[in-house]
C-alpha positions as CSV (number, residue, x, y, z in Angstrom):
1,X,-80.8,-54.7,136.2
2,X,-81.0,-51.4,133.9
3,X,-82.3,-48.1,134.8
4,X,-85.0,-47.2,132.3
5,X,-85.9,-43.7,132.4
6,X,-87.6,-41.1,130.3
7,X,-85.6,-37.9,129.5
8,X,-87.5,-34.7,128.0
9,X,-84.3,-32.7,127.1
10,X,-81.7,-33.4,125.2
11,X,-78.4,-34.8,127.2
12,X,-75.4,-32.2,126.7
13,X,-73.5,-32.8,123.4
14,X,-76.6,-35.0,122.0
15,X,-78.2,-34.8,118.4
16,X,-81.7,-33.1,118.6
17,X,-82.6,-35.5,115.9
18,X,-82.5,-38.3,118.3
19,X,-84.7,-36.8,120.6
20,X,-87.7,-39.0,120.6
21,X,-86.7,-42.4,120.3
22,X,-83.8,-44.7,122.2
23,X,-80.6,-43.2,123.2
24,X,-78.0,-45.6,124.8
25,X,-75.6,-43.0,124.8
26,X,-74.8,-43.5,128.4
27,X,-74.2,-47.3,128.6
28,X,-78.2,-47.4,129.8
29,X,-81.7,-47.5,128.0
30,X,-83.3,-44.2,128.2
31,X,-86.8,-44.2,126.6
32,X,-87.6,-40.7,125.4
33,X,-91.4,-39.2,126.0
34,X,-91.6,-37.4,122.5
35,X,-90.8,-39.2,119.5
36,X,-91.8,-36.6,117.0
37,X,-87.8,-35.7,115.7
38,X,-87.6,-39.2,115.3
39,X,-90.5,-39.7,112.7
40,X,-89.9,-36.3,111.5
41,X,-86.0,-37.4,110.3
42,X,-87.4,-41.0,109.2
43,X,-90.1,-39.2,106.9
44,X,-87.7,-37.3,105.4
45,X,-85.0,-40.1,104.6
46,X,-87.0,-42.6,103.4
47,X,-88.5,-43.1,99.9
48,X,-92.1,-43.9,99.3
49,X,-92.7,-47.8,98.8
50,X,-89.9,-48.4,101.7
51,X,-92.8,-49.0,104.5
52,X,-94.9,-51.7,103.9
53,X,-98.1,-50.4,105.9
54,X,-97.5,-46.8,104.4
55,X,-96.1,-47.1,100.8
56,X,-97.1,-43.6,99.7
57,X,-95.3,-42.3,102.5
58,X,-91.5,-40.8,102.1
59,X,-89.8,-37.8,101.1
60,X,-86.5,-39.3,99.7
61,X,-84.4,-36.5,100.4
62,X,-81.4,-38.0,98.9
63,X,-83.2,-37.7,95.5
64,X,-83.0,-33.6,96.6
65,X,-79.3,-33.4,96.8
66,X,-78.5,-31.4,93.7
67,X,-81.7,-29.9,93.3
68,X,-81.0,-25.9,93.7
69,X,-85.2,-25.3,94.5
70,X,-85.6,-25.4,98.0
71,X,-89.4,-24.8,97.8
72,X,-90.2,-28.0,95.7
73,X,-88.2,-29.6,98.6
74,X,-89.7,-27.9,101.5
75,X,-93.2,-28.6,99.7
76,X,-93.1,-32.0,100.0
77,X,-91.7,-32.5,103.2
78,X,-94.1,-30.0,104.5
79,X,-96.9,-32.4,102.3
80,X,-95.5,-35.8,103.7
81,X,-95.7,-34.3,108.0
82,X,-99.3,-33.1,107.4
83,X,-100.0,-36.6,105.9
84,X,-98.5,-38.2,109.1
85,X,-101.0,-35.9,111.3
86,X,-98.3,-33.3,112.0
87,X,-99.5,-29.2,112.3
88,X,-96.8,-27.6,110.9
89,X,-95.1,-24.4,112.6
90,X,-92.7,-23.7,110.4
91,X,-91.0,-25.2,107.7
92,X,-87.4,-23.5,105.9
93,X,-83.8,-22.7,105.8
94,X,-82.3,-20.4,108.9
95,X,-78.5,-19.4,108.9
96,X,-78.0,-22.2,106.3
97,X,-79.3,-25.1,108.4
98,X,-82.7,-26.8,107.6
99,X,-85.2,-26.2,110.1
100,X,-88.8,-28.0,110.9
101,X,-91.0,-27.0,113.8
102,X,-93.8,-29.8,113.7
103,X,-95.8,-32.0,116.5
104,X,-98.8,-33.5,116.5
105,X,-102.0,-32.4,118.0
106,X,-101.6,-34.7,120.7
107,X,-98.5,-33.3,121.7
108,X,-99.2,-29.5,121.5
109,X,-99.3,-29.0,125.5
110,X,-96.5,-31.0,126.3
């Protein structure tokens, strides 16, 4: 039998972008409480039309690569998380890493 457990912190050496969905990374299932960094990262990758019940939905950041304004980026990705119920902290660059502090209502007090 496997040991399913929820973790609220992220495991030492794990990606904070996994936080929120499955991690395996220990051989187990571990079901994580907050998926939030999960559907944050998905947002952002995908391109609108890929999700059948949300088509609109997607911020295609591939299609951003070589674009040198980081507001028309940060504009829509700020647009696409308050169209998926998220209030939005913050939103920018900080020491030259992309940062997003989001949740959703629901998750404001833990």
């Amino acid at each position: 039998m496997i040991d399913i457990k929820h973790i609220d912190t992220i495991p030492e050496g794990g990606d904070p972008l996994m936080l929120g969905d499955i991690d395996i990374s220990g051989g187990d299932l571990n079901i994580v409480k907050n998926a939030v960094y999960q559907h944050q990262r998905d947002i952002i990758m995908m391109h609108k039309g890929e999700v059948k019940c949300a088509p609109a939905m997607g911020v295609g950041a591939s299609d951003f690569i070589d674009d040198a304004d980081e507001a028309t980026i940060i504009g829509v990705i700020r647009r696409e998380l308050v169209r998926d119920k998220q209030i939005i902290e913050r939103i920018g660059f900080r020491n030259g890493k992309f940062e997003i502090e989001a949740y959703y209502e629901e998750d404001k007090d833990g």
